[in-house]
PADRENFI-583784 format. One record per residue (C-alpha): residue number from 1; residue in one letter; chain; x, y, z. Coordinates in Angstrom, 2 decimals. Layout:
# PADRENFI-583784
@seq NUM, type a, mol A, x X, y Y, z Z
...
END
This chain:
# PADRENFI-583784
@seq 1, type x, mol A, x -102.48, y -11.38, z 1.35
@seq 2, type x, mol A, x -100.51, y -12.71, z 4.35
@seq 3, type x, mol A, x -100.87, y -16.48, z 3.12
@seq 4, type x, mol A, x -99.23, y -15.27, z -0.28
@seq 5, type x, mol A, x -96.44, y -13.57, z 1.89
@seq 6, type x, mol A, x -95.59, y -16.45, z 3.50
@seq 7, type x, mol A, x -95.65, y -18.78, z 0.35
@seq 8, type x, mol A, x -93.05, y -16.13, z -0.64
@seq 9, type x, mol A, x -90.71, y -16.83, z 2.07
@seq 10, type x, mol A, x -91.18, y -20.62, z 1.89
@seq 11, type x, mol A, x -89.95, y -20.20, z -1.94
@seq 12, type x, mol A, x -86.83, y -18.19, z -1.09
@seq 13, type x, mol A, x -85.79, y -20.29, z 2.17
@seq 14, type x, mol A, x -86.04, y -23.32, z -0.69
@seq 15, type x, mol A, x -83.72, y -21.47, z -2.76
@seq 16, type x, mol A, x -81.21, y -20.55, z -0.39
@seq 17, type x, mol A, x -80.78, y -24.37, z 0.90
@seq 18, type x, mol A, x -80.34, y -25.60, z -3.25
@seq 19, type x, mol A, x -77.57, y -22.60, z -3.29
@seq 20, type x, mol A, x -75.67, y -23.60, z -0.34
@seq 21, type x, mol A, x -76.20, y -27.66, z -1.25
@seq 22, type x, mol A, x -75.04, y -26.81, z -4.65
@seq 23, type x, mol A, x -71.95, y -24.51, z -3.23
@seq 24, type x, mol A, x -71.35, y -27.35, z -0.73
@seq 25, type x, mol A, x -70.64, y -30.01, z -3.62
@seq 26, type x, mol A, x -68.57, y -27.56, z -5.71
@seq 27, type x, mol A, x -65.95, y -27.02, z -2.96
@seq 28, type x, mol A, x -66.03, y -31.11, z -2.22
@seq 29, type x, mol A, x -65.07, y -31.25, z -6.16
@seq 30, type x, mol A, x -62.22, y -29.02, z -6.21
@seq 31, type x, mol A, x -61.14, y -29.83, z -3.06
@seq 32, type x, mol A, x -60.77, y -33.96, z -4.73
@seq 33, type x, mol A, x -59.26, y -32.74, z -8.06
@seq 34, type x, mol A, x -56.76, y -30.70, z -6.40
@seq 35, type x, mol A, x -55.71, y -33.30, z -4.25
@seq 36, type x, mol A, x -56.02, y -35.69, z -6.84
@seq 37, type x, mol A, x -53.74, y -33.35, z -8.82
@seq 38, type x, mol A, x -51.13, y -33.11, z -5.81
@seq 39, type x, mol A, x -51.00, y -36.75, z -5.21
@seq 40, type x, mol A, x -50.03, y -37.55, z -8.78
@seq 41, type x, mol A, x -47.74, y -34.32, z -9.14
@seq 42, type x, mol A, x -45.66, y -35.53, z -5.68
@seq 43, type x, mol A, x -45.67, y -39.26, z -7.50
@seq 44, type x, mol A, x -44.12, y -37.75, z -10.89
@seq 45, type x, mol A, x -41.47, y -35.91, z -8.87
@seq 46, type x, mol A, x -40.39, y -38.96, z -6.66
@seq 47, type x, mol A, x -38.31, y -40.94, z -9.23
@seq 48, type x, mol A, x -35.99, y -37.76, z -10.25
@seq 49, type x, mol A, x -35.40, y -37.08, z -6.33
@seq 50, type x, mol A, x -34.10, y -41.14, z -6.09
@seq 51, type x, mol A, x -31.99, y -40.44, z -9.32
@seq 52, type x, mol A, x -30.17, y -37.52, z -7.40
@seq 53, type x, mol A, x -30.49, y -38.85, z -4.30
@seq 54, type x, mol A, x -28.37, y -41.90, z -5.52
@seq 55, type x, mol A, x -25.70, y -40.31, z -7.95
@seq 56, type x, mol A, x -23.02, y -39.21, z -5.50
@seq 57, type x, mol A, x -22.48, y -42.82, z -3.87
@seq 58, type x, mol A, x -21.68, y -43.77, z -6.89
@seq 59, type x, mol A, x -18.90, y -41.18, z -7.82
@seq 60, type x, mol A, x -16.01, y -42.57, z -5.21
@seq 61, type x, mol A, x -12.52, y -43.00, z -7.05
@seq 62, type x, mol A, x -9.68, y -45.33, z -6.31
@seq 63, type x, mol A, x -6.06, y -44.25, z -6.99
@seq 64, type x, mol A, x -3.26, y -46.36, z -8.12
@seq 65, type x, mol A, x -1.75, y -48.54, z -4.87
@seq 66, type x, mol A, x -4.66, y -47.33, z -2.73
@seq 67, type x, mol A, x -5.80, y -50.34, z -0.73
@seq 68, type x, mol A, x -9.50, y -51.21, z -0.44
@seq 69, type x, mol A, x -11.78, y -54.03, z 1.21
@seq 70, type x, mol A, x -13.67, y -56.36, z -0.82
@seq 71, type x, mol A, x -16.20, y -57.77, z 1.64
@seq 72, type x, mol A, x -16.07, y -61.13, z 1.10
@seq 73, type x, mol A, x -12.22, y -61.48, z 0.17
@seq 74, type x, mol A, x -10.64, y -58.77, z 2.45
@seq 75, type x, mol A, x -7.92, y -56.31, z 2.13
@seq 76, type x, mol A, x -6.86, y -56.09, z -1.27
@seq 77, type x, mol A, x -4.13, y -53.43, z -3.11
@seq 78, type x, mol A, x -5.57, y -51.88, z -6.69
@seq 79, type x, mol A, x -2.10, y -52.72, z -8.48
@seq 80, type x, mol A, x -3.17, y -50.99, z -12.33
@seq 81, type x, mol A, x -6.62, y -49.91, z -13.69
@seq 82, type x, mol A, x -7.32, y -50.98, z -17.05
@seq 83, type x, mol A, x -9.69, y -50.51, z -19.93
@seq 84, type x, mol A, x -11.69, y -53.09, z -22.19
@seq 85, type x, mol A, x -13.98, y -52.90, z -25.24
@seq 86, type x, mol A, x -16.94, y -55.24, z -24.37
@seq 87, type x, mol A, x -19.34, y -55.04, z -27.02
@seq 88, type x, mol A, x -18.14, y -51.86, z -28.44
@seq 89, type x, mol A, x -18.81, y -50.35, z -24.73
@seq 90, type x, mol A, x -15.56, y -48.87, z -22.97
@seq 91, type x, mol A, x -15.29, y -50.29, z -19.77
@seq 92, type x, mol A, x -12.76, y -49.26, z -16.65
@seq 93, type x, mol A, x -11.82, y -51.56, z -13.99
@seq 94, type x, mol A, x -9.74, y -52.08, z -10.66
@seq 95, type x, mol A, x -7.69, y -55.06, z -10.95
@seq 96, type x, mol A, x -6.91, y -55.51, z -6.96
@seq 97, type x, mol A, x -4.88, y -58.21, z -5.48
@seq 98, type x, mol A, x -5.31, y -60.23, z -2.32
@seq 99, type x, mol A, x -2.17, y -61.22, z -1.40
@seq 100, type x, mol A, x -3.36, y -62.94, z 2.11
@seq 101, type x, mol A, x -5.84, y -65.28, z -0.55
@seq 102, type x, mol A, x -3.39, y -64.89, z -3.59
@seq 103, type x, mol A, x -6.14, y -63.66, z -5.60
@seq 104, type x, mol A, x -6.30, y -60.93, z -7.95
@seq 105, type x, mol A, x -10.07, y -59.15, z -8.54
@seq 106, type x, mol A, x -10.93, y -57.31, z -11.56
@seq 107, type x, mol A, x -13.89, y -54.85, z -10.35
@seq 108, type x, mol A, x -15.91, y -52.61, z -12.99
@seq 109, type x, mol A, x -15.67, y -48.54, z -11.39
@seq 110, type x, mol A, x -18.96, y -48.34, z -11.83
@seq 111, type x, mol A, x -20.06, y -50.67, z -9.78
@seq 112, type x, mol A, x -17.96, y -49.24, z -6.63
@seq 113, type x, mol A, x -20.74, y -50.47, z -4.14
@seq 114, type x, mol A, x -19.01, y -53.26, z -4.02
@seq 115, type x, mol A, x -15.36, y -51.62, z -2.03
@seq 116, type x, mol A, x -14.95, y -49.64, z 0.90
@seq 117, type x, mol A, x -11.71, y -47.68, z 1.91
@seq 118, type x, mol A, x -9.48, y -49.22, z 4.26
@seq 119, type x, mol A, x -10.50, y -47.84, z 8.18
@seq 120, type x, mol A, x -9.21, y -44.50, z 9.95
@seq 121, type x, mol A, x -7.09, y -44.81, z 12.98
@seq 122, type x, mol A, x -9.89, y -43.62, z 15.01
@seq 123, type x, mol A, x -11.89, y -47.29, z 13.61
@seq 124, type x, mol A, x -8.81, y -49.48, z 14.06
@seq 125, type x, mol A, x -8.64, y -48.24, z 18.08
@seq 126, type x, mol A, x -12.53, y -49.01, z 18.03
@seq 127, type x, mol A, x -11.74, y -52.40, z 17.19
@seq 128, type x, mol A, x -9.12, y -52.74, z 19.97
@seq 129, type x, mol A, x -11.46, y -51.38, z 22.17
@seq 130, type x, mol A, x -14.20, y -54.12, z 20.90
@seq 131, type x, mol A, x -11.38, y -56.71, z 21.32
@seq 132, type x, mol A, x -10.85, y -55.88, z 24.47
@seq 133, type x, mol A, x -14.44, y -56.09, z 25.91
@seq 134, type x, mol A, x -16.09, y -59.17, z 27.16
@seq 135, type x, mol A, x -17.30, y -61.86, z 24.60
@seq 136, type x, mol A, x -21.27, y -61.98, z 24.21
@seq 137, type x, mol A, x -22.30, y -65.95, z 25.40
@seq 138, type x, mol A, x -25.17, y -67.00, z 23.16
@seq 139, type x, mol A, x -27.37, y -69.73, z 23.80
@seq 140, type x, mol A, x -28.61, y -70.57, z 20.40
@seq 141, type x, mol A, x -27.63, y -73.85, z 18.45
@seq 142, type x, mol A, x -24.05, y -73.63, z 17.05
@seq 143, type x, mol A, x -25.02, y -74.42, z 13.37
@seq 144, type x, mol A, x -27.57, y -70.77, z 13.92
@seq 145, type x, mol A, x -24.03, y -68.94, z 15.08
@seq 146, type x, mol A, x -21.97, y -70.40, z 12.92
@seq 147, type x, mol A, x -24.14, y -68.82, z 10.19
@seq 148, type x, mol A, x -24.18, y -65.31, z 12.06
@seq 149, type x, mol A, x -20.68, y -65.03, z 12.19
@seq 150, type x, mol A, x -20.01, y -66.12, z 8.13
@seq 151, type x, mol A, x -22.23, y -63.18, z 7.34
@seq 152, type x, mol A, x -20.43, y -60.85, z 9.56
@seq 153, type x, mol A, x -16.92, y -61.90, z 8.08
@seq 154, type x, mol A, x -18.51, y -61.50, z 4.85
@seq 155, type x, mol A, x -20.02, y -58.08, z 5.79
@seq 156, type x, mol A, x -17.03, y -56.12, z 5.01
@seq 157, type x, mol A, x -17.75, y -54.25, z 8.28
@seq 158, type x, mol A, x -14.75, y -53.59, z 10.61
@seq 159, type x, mol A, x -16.65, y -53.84, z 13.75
@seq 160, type x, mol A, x -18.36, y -56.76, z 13.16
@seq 161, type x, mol A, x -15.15, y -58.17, z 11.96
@seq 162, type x, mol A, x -13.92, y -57.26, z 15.31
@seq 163, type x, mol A, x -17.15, y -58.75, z 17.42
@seq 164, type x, mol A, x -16.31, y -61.90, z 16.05
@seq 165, type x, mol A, x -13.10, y -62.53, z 16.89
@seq 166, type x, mol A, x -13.84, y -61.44, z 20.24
@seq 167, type x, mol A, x -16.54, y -64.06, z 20.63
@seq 168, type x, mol A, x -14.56, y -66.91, z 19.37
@seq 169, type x, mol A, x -11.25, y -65.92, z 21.23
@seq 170, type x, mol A, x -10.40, y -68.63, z 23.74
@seq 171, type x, mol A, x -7.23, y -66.53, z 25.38
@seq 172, type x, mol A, x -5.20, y -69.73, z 23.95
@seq 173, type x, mol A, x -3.54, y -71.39, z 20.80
@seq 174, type x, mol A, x -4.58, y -74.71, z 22.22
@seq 175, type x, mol A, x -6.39, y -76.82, z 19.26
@seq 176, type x, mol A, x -8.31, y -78.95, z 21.73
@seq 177, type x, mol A, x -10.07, y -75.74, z 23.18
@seq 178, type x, mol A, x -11.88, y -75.25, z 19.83
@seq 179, type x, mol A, x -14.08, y -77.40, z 18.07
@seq 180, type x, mol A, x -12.66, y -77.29, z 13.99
@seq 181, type x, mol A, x -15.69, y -75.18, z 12.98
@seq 182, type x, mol A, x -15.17, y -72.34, z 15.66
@seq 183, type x, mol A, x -11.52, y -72.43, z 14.89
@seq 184, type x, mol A, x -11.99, y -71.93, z 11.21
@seq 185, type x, mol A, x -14.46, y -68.96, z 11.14
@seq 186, type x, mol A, x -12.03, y -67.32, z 14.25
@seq 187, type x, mol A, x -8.67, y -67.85, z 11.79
@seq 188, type x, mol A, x -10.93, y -66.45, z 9.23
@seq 189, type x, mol A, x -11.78, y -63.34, z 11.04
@seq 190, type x, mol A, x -8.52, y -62.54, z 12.76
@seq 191, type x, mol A, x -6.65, y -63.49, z 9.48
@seq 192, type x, mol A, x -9.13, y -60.63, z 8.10
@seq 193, type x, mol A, x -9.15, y -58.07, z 10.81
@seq 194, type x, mol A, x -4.92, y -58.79, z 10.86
@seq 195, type x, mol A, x -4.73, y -58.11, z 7.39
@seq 196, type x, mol A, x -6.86, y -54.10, z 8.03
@seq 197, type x, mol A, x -4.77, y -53.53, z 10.60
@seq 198, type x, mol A, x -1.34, y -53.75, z 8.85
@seq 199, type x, mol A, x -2.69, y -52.00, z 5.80
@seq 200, type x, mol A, x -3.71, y -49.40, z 8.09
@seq 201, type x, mol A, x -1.37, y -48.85, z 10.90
@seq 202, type x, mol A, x 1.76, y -49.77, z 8.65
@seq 203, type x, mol A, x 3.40, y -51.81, z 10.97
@seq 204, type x, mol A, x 4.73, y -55.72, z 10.06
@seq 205, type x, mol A, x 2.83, y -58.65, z 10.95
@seq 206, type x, mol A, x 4.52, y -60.00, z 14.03
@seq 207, type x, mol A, x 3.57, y -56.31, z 15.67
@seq 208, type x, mol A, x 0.39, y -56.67, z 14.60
@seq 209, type x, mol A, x -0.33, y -60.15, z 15.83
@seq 210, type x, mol A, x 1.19, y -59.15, z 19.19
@seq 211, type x, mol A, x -1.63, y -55.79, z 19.41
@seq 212, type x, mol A, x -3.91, y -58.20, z 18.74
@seq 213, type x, mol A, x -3.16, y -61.21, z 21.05
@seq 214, type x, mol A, x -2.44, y -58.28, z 23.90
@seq 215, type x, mol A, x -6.13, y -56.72, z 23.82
@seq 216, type x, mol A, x -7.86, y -60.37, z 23.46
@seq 217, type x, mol A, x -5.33, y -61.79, z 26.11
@seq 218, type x, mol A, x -4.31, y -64.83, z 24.49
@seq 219, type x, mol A, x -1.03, y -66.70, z 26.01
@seq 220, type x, mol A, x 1.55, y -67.70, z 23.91
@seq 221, type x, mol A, x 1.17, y -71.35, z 24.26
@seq 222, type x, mol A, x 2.74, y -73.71, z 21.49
@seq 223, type x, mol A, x -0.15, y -76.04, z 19.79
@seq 224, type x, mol A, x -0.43, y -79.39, z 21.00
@seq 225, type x, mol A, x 0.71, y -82.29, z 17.72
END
């Protein structure tokens, strides 16, 4: 009688491991299905949060006579906005003149990525600030910085705009101080930051150029023939 007792036991103990074993790989399931079931849920909902995400950049609008930057033209003035019927699809557009380039843009409004709105005050006094600070000396090949400074012209960024004309300020108008390459790209840049600043501050030219010249500390010295 006491071997058959303990058989009995054996039998059950079996039992109870195959239960728990059993119980064990059931949990391991669901737990993979639900986060199988997560992981593709979370990858269905991603493209609609993008699509909302994205919409409001997208919904700026330009007035009549507002001026704008195109970033690699400069300040420009949206003089009438138009329609046209390109294969039978209405189309708007800016058409925005650059009166420093005499150029006159036509820009889709849909595809307004491609303008920002003239700086604040608060920006243009940044930029005096940046003028006024000491250029950055680099030590890199000049064909490397010459390349640096394009893209931040081109940029349409204010600041950078800014950063390189004081780096390629020489505190003179003398042509011998500047090899033809650096004097380009600075004309470029302080032809473009010029050009912000009137739009902005609403002042003429001459004033301008004299803000300018004052925070870089250029002298007023004739070029040399």
């Amino acid at each position: 009688m006491p071997k058959k007792k303990k058989k009995i036991k054996k039998v059950r103990k079996i039992k109870k491991v195959k239960k728990i074993k059993k119980t064990k790989s059931n949990v391991k399931s669901f737990v993979n299905e639900t986060s199988f079931k997560s992981t593709s849920s979370s990858q269905d909902e991603k493209p609609e949060i993008k699509k909302i995400k994205k919409q409001p950049t997208e919904k700026r609008v330009y007035n009549l006579k507002d001026y704008v930057v195109y970033p690699k033209h400069g300040v420009g003035k949206i003089v009438s906005i138009e329609k046209a019927t390109i294969g039978q699809i209405d189309i708007q557009f800016y058409k925005i003149l650059v009166e420093k380039e005499k150029l006159t843009l036509t820009v889709p409004i849909n595809q307004q990525s491609n303008l920002r709105p003239i700086s604040t005050i608060n920006q243009i006094n940044k930029c005096v600030s940046i003028l006024k600070s000491k250029p950055k000396i680099k030590r890199t090949m000049w064909s490397r910085r010459a390349q640096e400074y394009d893209q931040k012209i081109n940029s349409g960024k204010i600041y950078e705009l800014a950063e390189v004309v004081k780096d390629l300020n020489k505190n003179t108008d003398i042509i011998a101080d500047q090899s033809y390459s650096e004097r380009q790209l600075f004309e470029k840049a302080y032809e473009r930051l010029k050009s912000e600043f009137e739009a902005v501050l609403k002042v003429s030219p001459e004033d301008v150029k004299k803000k300018m010249d004052k925070a870089l500390g250029r002298n007023q010295v004739t070029e040399l023939q």
